[in-house]
NUKOL-309571 format. One line per 2 residues: number of its first residue (from 1); their letters; for each residue x, y, z of C-alpha. Coordinates in steps of 0.02 Angstrom, whole numbers, plus 32768, in hexadecimal, padded with zeros to 4 digits. Layout:
<rs>
NUM = A = X/Y/Z; ...
</rs>
This chain:
<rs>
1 = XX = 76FD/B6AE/8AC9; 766E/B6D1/8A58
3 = XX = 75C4/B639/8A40; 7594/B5F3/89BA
5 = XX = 74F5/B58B/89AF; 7496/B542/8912
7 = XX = 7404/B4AD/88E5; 73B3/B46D/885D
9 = XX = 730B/B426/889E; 7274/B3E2/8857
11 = XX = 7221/B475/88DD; 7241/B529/88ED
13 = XX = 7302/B53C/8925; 72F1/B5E4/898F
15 = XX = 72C9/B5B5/8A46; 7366/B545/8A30
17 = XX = 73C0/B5D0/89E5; 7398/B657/8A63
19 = XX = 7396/B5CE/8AFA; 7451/B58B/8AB2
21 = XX = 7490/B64A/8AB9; 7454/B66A/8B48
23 = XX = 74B0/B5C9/8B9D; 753C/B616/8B51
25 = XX = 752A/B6C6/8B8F; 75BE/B697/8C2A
27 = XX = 7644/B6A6/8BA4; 7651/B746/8B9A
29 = XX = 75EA/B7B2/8B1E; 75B6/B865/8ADB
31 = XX = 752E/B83F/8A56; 74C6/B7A8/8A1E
33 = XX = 7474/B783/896B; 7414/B6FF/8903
35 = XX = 73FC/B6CE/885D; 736C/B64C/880A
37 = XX = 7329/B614/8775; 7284/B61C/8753
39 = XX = 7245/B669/86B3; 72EF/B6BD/8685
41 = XX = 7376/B6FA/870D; 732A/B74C/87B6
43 = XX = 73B8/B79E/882B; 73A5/B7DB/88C9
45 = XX = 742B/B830/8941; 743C/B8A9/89E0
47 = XX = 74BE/B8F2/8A61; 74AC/B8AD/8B09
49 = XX = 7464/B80D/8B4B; 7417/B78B/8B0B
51 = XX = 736D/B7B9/8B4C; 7373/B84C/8ADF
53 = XX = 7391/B7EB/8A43; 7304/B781/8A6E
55 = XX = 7297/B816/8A84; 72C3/B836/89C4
57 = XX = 7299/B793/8991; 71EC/B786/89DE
59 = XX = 71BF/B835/89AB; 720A/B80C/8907
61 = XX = 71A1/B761/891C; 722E/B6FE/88C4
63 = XX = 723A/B656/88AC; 7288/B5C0/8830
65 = XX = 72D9/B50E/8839; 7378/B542/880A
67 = XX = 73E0/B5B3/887A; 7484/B5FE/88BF
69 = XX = 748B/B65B/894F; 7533/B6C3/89AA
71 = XX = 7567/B71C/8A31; 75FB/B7B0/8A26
73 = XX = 767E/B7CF/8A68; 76D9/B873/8A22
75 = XX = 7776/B850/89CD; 7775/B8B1/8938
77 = XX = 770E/B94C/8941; 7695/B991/89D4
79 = XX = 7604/B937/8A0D; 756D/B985/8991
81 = XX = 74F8/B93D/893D; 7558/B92A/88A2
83 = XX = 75EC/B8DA/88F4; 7560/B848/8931
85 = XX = 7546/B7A5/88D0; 7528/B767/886C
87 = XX = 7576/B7C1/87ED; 7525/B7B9/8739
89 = XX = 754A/B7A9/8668; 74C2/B79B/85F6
91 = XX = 745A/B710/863A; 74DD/B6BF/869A
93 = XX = 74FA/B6D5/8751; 7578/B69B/87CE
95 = XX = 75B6/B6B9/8891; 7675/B698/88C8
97 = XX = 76D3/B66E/8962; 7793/B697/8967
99 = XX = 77F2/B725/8903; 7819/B71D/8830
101 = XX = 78C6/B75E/8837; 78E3/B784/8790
103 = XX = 782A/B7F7/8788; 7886/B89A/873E
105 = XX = 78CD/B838/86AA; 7820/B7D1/868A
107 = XX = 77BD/B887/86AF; 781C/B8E5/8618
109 = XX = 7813/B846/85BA; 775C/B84A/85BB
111 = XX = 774B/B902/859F; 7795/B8E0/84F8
113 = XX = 771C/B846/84E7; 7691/B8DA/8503
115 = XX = 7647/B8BD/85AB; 7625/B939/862F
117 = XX = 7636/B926/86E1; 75D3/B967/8758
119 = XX = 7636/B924/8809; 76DA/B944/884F
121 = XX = 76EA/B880/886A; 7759/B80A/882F
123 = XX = 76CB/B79A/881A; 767C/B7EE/8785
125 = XX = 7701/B7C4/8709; 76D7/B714/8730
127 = XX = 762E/B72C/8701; 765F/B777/863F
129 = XX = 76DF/B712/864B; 7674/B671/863F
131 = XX = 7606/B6CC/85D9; 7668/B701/8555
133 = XX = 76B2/B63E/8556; 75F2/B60B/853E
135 = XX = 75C7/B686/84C3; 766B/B65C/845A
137 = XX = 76D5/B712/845D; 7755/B6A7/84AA
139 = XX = 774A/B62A/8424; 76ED/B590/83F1
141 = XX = 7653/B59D/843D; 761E/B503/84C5
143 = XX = 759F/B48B/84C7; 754E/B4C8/857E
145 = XX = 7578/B538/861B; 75D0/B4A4/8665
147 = XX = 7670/B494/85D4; 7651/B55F/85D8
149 = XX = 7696/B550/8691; 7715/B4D0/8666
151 = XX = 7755/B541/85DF; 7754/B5DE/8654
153 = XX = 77AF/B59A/870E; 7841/B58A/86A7
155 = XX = 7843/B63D/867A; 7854/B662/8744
157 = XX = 78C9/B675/87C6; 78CB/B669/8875
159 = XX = 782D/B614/88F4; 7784/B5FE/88BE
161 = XX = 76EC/B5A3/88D4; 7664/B5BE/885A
163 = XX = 75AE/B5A0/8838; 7565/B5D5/8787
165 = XX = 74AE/B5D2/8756; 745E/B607/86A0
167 = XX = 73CF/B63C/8664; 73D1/B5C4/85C6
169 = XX = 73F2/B532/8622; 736F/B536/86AB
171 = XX = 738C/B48A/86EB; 7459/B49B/871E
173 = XX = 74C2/B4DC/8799; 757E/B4DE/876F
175 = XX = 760A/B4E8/87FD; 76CD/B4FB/87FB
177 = XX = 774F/B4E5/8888; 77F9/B519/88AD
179 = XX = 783E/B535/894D; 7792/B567/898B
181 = XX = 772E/B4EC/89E3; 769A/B4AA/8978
183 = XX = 7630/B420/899B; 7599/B3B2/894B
185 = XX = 74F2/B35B/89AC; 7467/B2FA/8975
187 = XX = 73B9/B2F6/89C5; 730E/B2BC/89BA
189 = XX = 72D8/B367/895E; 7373/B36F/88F2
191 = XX = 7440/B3BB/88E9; 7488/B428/8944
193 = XX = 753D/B48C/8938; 7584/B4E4/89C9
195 = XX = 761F/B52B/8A08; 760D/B4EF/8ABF
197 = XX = 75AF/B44A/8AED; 7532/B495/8B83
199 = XX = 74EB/B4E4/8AE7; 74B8/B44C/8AA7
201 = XX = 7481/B3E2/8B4B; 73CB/B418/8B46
203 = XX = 73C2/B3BA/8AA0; 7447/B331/8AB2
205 = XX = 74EC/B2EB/8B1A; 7527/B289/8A64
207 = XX = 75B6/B2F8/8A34; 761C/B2EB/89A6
209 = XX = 76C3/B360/89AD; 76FB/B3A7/8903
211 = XX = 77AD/B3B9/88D8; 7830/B434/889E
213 = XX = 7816/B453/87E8; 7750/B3E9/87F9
215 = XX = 76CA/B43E/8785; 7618/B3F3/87A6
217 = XX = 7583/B406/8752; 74CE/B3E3/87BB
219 = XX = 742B/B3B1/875C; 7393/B36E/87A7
221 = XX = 73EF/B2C4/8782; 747E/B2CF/87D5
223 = XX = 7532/B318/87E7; 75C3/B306/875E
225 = XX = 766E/B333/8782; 76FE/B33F/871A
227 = XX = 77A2/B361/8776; 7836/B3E5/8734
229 = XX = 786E/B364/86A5; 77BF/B358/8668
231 = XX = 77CA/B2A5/86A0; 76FC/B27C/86E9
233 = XX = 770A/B244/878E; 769A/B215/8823
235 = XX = 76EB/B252/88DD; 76A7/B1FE/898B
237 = XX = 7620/B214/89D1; 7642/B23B/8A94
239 = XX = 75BD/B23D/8B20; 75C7/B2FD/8B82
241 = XX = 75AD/B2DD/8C3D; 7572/B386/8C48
243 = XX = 74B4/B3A7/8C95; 743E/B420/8C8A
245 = XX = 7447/B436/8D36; 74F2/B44C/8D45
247 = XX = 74EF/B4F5/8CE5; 7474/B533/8D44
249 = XX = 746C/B5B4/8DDD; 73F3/B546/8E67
251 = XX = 73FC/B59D/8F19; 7492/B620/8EE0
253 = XX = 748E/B6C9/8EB8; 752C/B6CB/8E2F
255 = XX = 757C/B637/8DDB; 7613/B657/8E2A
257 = XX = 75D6/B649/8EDC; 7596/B59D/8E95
259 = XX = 763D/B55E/8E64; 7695/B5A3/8EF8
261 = XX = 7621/B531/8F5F; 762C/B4A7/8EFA
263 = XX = 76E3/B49D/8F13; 76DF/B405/8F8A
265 = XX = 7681/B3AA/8F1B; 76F0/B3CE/8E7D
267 = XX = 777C/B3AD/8EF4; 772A/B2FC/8F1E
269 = XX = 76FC/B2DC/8E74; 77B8/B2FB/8E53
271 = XX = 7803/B29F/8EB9; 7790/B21D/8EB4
273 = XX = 77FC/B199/8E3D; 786C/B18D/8EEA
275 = XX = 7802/B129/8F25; 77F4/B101/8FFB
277 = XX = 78AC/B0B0/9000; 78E7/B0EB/8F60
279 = XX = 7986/B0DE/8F0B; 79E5/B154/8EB4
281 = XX = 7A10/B11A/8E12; 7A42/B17A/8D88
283 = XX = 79B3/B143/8D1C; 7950/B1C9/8D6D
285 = XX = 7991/B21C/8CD0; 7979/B1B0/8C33
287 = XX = 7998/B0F1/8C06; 7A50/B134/8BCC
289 = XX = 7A7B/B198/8C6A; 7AE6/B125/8CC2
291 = XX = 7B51/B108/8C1B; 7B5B/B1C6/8C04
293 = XX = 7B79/B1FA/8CA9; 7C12/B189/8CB5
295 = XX = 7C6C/B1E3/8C2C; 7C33/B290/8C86
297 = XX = 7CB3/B303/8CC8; 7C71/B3AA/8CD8
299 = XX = 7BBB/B3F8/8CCA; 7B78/B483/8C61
301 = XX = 7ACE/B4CA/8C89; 7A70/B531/8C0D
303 = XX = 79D2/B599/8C3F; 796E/B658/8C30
305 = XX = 792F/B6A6/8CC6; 78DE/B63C/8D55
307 = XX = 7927/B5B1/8D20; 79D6/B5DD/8D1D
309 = XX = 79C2/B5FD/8DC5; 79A3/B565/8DE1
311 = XX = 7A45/B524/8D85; 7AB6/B5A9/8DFA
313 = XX = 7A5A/B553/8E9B; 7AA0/B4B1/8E55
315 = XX = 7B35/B4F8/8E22; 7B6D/B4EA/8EE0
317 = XX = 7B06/B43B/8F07; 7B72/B3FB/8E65
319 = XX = 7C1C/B43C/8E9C; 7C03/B416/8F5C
321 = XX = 7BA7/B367/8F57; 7BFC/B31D/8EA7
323 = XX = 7C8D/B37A/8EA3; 7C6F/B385/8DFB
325 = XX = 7C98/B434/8DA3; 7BFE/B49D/8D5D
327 = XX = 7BDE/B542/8D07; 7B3B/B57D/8CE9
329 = XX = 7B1A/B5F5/8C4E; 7A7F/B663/8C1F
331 = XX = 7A50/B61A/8B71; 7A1D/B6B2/8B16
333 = XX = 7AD6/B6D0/8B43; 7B29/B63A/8B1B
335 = XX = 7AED/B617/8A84; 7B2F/B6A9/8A1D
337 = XX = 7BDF/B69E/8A7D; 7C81/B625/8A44
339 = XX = 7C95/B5A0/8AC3; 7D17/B521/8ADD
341 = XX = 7CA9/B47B/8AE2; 7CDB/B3DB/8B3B
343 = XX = 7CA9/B339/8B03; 7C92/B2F4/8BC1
345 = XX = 7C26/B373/8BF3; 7B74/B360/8C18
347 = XX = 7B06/B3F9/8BE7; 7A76/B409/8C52
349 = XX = 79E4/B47B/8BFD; 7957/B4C5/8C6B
351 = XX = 78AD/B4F2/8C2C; 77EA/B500/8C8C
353 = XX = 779E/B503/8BD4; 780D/B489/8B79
355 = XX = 7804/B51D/8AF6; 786E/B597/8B20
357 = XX = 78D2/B5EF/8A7B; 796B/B60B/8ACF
359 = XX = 7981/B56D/8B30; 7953/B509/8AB1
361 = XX = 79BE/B55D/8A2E; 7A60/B562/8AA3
363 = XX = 7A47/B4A6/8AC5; 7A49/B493/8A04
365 = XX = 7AE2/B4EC/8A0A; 7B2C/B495/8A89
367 = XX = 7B0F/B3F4/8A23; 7B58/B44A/8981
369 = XX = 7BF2/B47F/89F0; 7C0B/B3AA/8A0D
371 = XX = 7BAF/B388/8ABC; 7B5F/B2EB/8AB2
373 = XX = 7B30/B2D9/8B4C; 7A90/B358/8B71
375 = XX = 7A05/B358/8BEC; 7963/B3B2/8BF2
377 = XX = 7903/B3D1/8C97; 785C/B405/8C6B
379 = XX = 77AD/B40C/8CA6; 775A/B3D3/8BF6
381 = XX = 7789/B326/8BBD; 7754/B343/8B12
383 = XX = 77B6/B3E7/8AE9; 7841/B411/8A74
385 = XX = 78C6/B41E/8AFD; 7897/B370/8B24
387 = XX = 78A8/B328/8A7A; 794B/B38C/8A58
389 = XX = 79AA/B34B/8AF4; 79EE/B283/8B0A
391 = XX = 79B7/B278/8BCA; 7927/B2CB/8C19
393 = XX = 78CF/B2D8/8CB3; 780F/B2FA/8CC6
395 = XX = 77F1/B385/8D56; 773B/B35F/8D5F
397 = XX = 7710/B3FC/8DA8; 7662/B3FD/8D5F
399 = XX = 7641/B49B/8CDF; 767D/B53D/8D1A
401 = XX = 7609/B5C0/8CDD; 764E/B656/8D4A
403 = XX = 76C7/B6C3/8CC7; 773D/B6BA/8D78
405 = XX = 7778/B623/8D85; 776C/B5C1/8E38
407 = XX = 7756/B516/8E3F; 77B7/B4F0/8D99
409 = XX = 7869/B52C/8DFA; 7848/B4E6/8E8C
411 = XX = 782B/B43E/8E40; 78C8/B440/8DD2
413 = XX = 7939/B463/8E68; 791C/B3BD/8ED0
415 = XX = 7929/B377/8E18; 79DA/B3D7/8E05
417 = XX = 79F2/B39A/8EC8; 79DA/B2E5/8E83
419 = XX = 7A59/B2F1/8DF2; 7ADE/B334/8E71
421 = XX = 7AB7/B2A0/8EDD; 7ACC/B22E/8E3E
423 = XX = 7B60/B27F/8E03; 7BB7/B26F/8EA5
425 = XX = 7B86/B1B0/8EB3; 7BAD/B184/8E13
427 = XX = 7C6A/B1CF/8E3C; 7C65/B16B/8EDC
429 = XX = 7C73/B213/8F4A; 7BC4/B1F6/8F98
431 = XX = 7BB5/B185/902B; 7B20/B10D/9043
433 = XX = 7AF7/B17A/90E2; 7B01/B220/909F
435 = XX = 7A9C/B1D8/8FF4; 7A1B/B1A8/907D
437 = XX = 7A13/B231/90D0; 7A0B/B29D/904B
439 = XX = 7979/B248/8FFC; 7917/B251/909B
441 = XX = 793A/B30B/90A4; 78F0/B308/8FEF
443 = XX = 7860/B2A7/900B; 7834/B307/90AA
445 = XX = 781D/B3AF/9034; 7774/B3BD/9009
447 = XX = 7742/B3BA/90D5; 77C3/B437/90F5
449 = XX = 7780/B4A5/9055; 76D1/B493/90AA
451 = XX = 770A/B4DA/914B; 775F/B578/90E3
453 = XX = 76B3/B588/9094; 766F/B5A0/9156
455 = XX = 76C8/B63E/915E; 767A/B6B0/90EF
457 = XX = 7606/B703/9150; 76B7/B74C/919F
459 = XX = 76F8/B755/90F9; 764F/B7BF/90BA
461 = XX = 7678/B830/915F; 771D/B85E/9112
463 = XX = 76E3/B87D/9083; 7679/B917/90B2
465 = XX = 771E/B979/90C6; 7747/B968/901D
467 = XX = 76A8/B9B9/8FD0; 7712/BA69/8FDC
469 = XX = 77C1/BA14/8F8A; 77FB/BA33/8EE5
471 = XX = 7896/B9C4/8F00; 78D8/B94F/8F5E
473 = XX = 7988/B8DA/8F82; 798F/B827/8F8F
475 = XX = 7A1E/B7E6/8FEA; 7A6B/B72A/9012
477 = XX = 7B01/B6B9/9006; 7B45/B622/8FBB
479 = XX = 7AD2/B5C1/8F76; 7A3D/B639/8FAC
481 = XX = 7A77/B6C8/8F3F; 7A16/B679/8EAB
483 = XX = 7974/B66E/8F31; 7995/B730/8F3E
485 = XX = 79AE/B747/8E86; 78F0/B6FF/8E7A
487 = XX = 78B7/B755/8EF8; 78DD/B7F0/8EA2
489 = XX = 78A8/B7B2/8DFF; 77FF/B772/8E52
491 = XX = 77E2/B818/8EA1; 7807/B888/8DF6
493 = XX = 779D/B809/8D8E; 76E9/B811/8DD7
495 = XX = 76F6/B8BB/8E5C; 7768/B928/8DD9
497 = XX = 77D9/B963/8E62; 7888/B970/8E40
499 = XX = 78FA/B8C6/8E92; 79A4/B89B/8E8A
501 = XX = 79F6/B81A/8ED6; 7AB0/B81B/8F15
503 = XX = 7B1D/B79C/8F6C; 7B27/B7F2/9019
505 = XX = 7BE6/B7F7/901E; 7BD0/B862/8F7F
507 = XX = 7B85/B905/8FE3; 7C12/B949/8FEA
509 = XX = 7C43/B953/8F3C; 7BBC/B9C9/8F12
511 = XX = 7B00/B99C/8F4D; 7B11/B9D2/8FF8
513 = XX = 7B09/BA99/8F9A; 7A4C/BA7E/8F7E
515 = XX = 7A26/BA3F/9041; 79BB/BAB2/9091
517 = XX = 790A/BAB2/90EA; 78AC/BA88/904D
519 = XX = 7900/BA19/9003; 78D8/B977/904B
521 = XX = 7943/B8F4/905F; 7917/B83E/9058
523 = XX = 798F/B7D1/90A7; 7996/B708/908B
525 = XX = 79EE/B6D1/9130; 79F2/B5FD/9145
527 = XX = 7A45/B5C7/91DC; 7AE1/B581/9182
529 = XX = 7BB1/B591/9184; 7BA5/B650/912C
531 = XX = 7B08/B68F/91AB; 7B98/B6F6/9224
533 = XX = 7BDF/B748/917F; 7B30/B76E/9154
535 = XX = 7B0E/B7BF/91E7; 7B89/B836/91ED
537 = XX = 7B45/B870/912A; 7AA3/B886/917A
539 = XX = 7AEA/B8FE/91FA; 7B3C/B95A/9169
541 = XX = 7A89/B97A/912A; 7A3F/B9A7/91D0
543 = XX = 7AE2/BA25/91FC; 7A97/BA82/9154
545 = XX = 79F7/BA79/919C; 79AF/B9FE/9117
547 = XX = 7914/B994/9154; 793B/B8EF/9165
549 = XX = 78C0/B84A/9134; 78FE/B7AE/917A
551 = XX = 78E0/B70D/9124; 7934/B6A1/91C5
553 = XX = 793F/B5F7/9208; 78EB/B5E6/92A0
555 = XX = 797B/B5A9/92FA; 79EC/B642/92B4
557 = XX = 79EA/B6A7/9337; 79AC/B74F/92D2
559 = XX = 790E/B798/9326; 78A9/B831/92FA
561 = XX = 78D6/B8D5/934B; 78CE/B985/9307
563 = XX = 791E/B982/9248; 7909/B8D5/9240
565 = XX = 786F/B873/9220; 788C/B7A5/9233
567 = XX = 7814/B719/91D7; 783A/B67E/9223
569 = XX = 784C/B5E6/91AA; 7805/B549/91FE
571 = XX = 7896/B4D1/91FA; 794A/B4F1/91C1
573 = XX = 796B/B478/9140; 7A10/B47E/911C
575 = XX = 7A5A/B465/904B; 79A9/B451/9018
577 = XX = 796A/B4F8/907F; 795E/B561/8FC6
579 = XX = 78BD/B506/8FA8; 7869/B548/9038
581 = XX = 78B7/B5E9/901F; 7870/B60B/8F87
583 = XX = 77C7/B5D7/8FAD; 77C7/B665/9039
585 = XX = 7813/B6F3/8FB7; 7779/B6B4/8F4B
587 = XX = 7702/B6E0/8FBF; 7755/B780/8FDF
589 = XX = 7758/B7AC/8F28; 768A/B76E/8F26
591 = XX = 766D/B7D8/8FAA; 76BD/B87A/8F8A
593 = XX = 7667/B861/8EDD; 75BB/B867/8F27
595 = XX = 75DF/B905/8F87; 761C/B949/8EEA
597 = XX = 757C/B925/8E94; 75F7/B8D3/8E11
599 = XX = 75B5/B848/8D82; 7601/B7BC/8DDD
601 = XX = 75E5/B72F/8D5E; 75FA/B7AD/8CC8
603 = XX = 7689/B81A/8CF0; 76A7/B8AE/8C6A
605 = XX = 7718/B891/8BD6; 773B/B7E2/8C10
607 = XX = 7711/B719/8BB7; 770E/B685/8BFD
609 = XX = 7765/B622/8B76; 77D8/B680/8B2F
611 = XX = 77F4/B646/8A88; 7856/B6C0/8A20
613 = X = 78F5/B711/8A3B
</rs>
């Protein structure tokens, strides 16, 4: 959730600093701070944006070649000043991604060692912790910062990525990595460290990915790496196909209004290893797909939030199409419950960043349970949830700076479309005819998406009447109850109003008691086998004099009248109509957030990459 940026140049580091944080800034953040070398140890930290720790820094007028830079998000303690990195010991200063678990035990450790702390962070005890392993109170004494590190990490428990400076060894940055993201660049004006690559893309697209357990040390020569063994080691070098340009804003107004018109595109660019005839061939997944998928009898699907929606979409694509059973679990759920494991079953883990703690950590789970058979579908190819998995598949979505995510779900449904087609071929339940037609429906989604996007001047008409709301119900059926469910959780994210999301044959059973005239009710209404059952839910609402907004096919029969307001989708398009769907409730949730005056690409309290528990 939080940034971390740092360089060693043969030029002053703090443009690249301030310029990396602020390319950071769409994770989610409360306060932003710097530290260089230059002379001795200069810090420099604020609440608030970026901006406002650059107004620090040029009124401060500070400057070096060495440098670590971070942006908060609140964990442990408020957002202050003193809760900012980087947190300092002595000379020494460092910044930290992820959450040290065992903080409370280190904390009175280090009391007794004599230091004083001056945050409520877990972070700070990694500070004395290092320096009271480089100063020798927690024995022999080592050689430099970087064995300092290597003698602290194993001191902690739980996620971190780390980046260490000191004032005594001017020319060296040290980092650390364990379940955080943490990566390492060279360029023409030196090395760079950074916890996300578009950090890094103004200076170079040569990545190199550290591991679990890596601890690297940065001179003006070069990297060195040791991994958790101590063993030295060298890891790939991979080539980012990020671009500036693709991170930032051009004609829009938020990034999410961006992304939700770049859907086609990242729908395209998806779909695009089809090819014109295509084939559907299970090595759409991995080189090992085929083999795996034979053995496959059942499919688990692991994912947090968005994503899991995703899975419960596929959920009935899986059942219906492959007739192959499938549960779908929230991770930060699964994880920490016993589960009966089956050998033959393929677990399926969802994730926009690649970096998610949850996901990742259930999948690892999963593993440790006996699944051997795992597949990640992410939008990063370099992530951890990509490396951790045997099969993957590469949503190419582009970056998704938005903290809502939009283009990154509606990519991974076609791809969960695809594995239901595969599935169901590879069981020899899917006819050459319906495999056909299916992939044509696929292929045909990015013009269909384009003709939802035509629709929002509509869709920004509805949205006026929701200025007033402070709630609202989301309503569909089968597999458009997950659209509804992020519908709801579109709308709460970036306008703050209050959503839920119900199957419709649930109203009954207790959310029909909050219908009245202002509580809106959003209703997802496709023109398929449950639409009459749907109907007669909708009357239920209007009987209780609930205002009703139609999502509807335009062949459904549903027009406006009073109590009933009807958008008009452009096509009905049958299994695959959740796509276009959720591109509409997008809009809606864009919309209504601009009435509200909301921070639509920085919604309150929220991250983008959620990497801690």
């Amino acid at each position: 959730m939080c940034g971390i940026v740092g360089a060693v140049c043969a030029r002053d580091v703090t443009p690249f600093l301030l310029t990396g944080l602020q390319t950071l800034e769409y994770r989610g953040y409360d306060s932003a701070g710097l530290a260089l070398l230059n002379g001795g140890l200069k810090r420099a930290r604020s609440v608030g944006r970026v901006a406002e720790l650059g107004a620090v820094v040029d009124r401060e007028q500070l400057q070096g070649h060495i440098g670590i830079a971070h942006t908060r998000w609140a964990t442990h303690g408020v957002p202050v000043e003193r809760n900012a990195h980087p947190h300092v010991s002595g000379n020494l200063a460092v910044v930290h991604n992820g959450i040290i678990e065992n903080h409370v035990e280190l904390r009175a450790m280090l009391s007794g060692l004599g230091y004083d702390f001056t945050s409520d962070t877990d972070t700070e005890t990694v500070a004395h912790l290092v320096e009271a392993c480089l100063s020798g109170k927690m024995g022999k004494a080592p050689s430099s910062l970087f064995e300092a590190v290597r003698a602290a990490v194993p001191h902690l428990k739980g996620a971190y990525a780390l980046a260490v400076i000191h004032a005594d060894e001017p020319d060296t940055l040290v980092v650390a990595r364990e379940g955080s993201p943490l990566m390492l660049g060279q360029g023409e004006a030196g090395f760079y460290a950074a916890s996300d690559a578009s950090a890094l893309i103004s200076e170079t697209r040569q990545l190199m990915y550290l591991e679990n357990g890596d601890v690297a040390q940065l001179t003006g020569d070069g990297f060195t790496i040791r991994d958790a063994e101590g063993q030295s080691v060298t890891r790939p070098v991979a080539t980012s196909t990020l671009t500036a340009d693709a991170v930032q804003l051009g004609e829009y107004k938020h990034y999410m209004q961006k992304e939700i018109f770049e859907q086609p595109q990242a729908l395209g660019n998806t779909l695009e290893m089809l090819g014109g005839a295509g084939t559907l061939q299970a090595g759409l997944f991995g080189a090992d797909a085929a083999r795996m998928f034979e053995e496959v009898d059942s499919v688990l699907i692991l994912a947090c939030g968005t994503s899991s929606y995703a899975g419960m979409v596929a959920r009935y694509w899986i059942e219906a199409i492959a007739g192959v059973p499938c549960n779908v679990e929230i991770a930060s759920e699964y994880r920490y419950r016993k589960s009966v494991a089956r050998e033959s079953q393929l677990v399926v883990a969802i994730s926009q960043s690649g970096e998610t703690a949850d996901t990742i950590a259930a999948l690892q789970y999963a593993k440790s349970l006996g699944h051997r058979y795992t597949l990640a579908i992410c939008n990063v190819p370099e992530s951890s949830i990509v490396r951790e998995a045997a099969l993957r598949f590469i949503t190419r979505a582009g970056p998704e700076i938005g903290v809502a995510s939009t283009k990154a779900f509606t990519t991974q449904l076609p791809t969960l479309f695809l594995l239901a087609l595969v599935l169901a071929k590879g069981r020899g339940v899917l006819s050459a005819e319906d495999g056909a037609a299916y992939l044509d429906e696929t292929r045909h989604l990015p013009v269909a998406v384009e003709k939802v996007l035509a629709l929002e001047p509509a869709i920004r008409d509805l949205a006026q009447q929701f200025g007033s709301k402070h709630h609202a119900l989301f309503l569909g059926r089968g597999r458009h109850y997950p659209i509804a469910l992020e519908g709801a959780l579109k709308l709460k994210e970036i306008s703050y109003i209050h959503a839920e999301a119900y199957p419709a044959g649930e109203l009954k059973h207790g959310p029909l008691a909050l219908v009245d005239a202002e509580m809106p009710v959003v209703v997802v209404a496709p023109n398929d086998e449950l639409l009459e059952k749907l109907k007669a839910n909708m009357e239920e609402v209007r009987a209780r004099g609930g205002e009703l907004f139609v999502f509807a096919d335009g062949d459904s029969q549903i027009v406006s009248e009073p109590g009933i307001q009807v958008l008009k989708m452009p096509e009905h398009y049958g299994i695959l109509s959740p796509v276009l769907h959720v591109v509409a409730l997008q809009l809606l949730a864009y919309q209504v957030a601009l009435v509200k005056g909301t921070d639509v690409d920085k919604p309150r309290n929220l991250a983008k990459s959620v990497t801690v528990e």
